[in-house]
C-alpha positions in Angstrom: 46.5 157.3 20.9 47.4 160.7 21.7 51.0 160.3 22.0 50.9 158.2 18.4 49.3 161.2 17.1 51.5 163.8 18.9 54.9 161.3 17.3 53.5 161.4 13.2 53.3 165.4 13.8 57.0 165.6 15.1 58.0 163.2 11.9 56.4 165.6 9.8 58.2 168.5 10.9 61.6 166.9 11.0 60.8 166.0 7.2 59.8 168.9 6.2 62.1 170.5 3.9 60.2 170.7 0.7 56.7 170.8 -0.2 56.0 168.2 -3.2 53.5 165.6 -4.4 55.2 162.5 -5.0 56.3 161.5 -8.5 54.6 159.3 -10.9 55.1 155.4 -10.6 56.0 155.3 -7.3 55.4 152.6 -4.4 54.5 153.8 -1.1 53.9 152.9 2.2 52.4 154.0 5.4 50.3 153.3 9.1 47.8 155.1 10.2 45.5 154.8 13.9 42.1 156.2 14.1 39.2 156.0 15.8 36.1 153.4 15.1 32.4 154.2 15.8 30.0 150.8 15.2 26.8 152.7 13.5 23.4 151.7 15.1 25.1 148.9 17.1 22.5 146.9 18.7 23.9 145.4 22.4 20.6 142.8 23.0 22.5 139.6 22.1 21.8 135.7 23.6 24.0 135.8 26.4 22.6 138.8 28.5 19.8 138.5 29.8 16.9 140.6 28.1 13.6 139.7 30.3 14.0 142.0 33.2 13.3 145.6 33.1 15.6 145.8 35.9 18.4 145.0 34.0 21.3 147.0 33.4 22.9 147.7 29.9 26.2 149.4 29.3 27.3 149.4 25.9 30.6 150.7 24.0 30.5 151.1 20.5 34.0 153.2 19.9 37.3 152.0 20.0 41.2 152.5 18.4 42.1 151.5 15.0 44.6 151.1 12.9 46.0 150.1 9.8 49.3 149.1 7.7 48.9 149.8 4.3 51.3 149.9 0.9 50.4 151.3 -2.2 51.3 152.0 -6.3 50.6 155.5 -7.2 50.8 155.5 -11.1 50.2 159.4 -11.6 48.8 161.9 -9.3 45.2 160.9 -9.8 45.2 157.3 -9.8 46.6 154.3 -6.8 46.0 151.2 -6.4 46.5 150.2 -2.4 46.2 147.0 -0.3 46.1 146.9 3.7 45.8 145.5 6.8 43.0 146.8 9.2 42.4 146.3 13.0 38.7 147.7 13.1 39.3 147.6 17.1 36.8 146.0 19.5 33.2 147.0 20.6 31.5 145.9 24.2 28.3 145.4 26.1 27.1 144.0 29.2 24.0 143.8 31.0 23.1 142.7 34.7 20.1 142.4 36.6 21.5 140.9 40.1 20.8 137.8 39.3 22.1 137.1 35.5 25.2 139.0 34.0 26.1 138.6 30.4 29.0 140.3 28.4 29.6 140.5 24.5 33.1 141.6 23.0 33.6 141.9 19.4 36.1 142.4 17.2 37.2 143.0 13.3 40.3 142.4 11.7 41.4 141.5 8.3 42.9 142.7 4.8 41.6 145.3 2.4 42.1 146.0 -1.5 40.8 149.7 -2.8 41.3 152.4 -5.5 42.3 155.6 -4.9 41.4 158.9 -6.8 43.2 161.8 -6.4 42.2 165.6 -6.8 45.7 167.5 -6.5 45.1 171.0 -5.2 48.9 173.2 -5.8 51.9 171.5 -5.2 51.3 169.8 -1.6 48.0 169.6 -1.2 45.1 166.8 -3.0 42.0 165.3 -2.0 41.1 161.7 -2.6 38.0 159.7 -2.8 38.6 155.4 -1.6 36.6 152.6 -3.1 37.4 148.8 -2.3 36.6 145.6 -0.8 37.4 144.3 3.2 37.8 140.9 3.6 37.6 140.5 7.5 37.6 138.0 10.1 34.6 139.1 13.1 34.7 137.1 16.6 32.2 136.9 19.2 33.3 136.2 22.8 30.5 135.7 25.1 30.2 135.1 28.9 27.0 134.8 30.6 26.9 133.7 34.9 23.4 133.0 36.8 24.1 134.3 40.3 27.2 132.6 41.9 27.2 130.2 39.2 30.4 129.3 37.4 30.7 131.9 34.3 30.1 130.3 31.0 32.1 131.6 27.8 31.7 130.7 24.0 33.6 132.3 21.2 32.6 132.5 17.7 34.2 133.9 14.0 32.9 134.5 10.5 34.5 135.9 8.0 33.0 137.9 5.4 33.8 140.6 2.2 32.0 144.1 2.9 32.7 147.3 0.6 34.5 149.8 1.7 34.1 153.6 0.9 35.8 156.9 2.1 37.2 160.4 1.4 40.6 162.3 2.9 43.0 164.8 2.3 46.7 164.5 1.7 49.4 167.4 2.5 53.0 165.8 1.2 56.0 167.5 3.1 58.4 166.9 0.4 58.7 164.4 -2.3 59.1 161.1 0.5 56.4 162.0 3.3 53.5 163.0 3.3 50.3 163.0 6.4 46.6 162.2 5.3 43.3 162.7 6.8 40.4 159.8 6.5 36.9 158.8 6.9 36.2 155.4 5.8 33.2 153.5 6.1 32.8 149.9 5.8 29.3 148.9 5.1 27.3 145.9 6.6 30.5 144.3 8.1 29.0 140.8 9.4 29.7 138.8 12.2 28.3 135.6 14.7 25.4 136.0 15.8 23.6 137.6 13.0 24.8 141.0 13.7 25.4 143.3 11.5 26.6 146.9 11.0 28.4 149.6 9.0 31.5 151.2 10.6 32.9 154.0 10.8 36.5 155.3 11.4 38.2 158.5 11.3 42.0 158.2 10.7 45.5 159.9 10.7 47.7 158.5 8.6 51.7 158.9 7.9 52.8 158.0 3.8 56.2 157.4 2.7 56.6 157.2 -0.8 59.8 155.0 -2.5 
């Protein structure tokens, strides 16, 4: 993620000739990677085993994101902007010696918002996100008694949560600009019954048409 982060930084600076907010009624288009936290992300689940205090839980609630996104920008307060998200993937195991159980899940799907923009000079704005993320959320499971064979299962459900956020823009010149984000997307669902908000900070790159 580093180096990804490290390669939009060197783009900037090659780009850099002016410093301009894009002009009205223009498309744009952009990626960004980031980094997911799962809020209050609860690893008991029906594959590990939850009866011995013996057993052993290691959870990870954080992963890499990223997104591909295009957008209409119709002045320099108002956009309209669909994407596609990869909310990354979550983990947790337990194991007590005799029973070992492992949950993975992950979020993906496509998401519709409205920007509002706050320019600030000529480069610079802030911006507030409101939308919808229509997602598709799988649970892989594999739970193993002993020496056993290891038994698996997988399920999905999709499912629309809102999604929120604020950022800050700098635009280079009139084509490229870099963004900072925090988005939050609020009781994303998935198998199982679980449920949680989640949270990602992003860096993006824009290039505007």
């Amino acid at each position: 993620m580093n180096k990804i982060l490290i390669a939009l930084f060197a783009g900037a600076s090659v780009v850099a000739a002016s410093t301009s907010i894009a002009a009205d009624g223009s498309f744009y288009a952009g990626l960004g990677v980031g980094q997911t936290k799962v809020k209050d992300f609860d690893p008991s689940f029906d594959a590990v085993p939850q009866d011995s205090e013996e057993a052993y839980f290691k959870y990870d609630d954080k992963d890499t994101s990223y997104n591909l996104f295009v957008g209409y920008r119709f002045n320099p307060y108002f956009a309209l902007e669909g994407s596609y998200v990869n909310l990354g993937e979550i983990t947790a195991t337990a194991d007590d010696g005799y029973e070992f159980g492992s949950l993975n899940i992950e979020s993906h799907g496509l998401a519709a918002s409205v920007l509002g923009s706050l320019p600030i000079g000529d480069a610079f704005s802030l911006y507030a996100r409101l939308g919808a993320y229509y997602g598709e959320t799988e649970a892989s499971t594999v739970y193993r008694y002993m020496d056993d064979e290891p038994e698996s299962d997988s399920e999905k459900e999709k499912d629309t949560a809102i999604l929120g956020g604020v950022g800050a823009a700098y635009a280079f010149n009139e084509r490229f600009a870099l963004r900072a984000e925090y988005n939050r997307y609020f009781d994303v669902q998935a198998p199982q019954g679980l449920e949680s908000d989640i949270d990602v900070i992003s860096l993006s790159a824009v290039f505007s048409f």
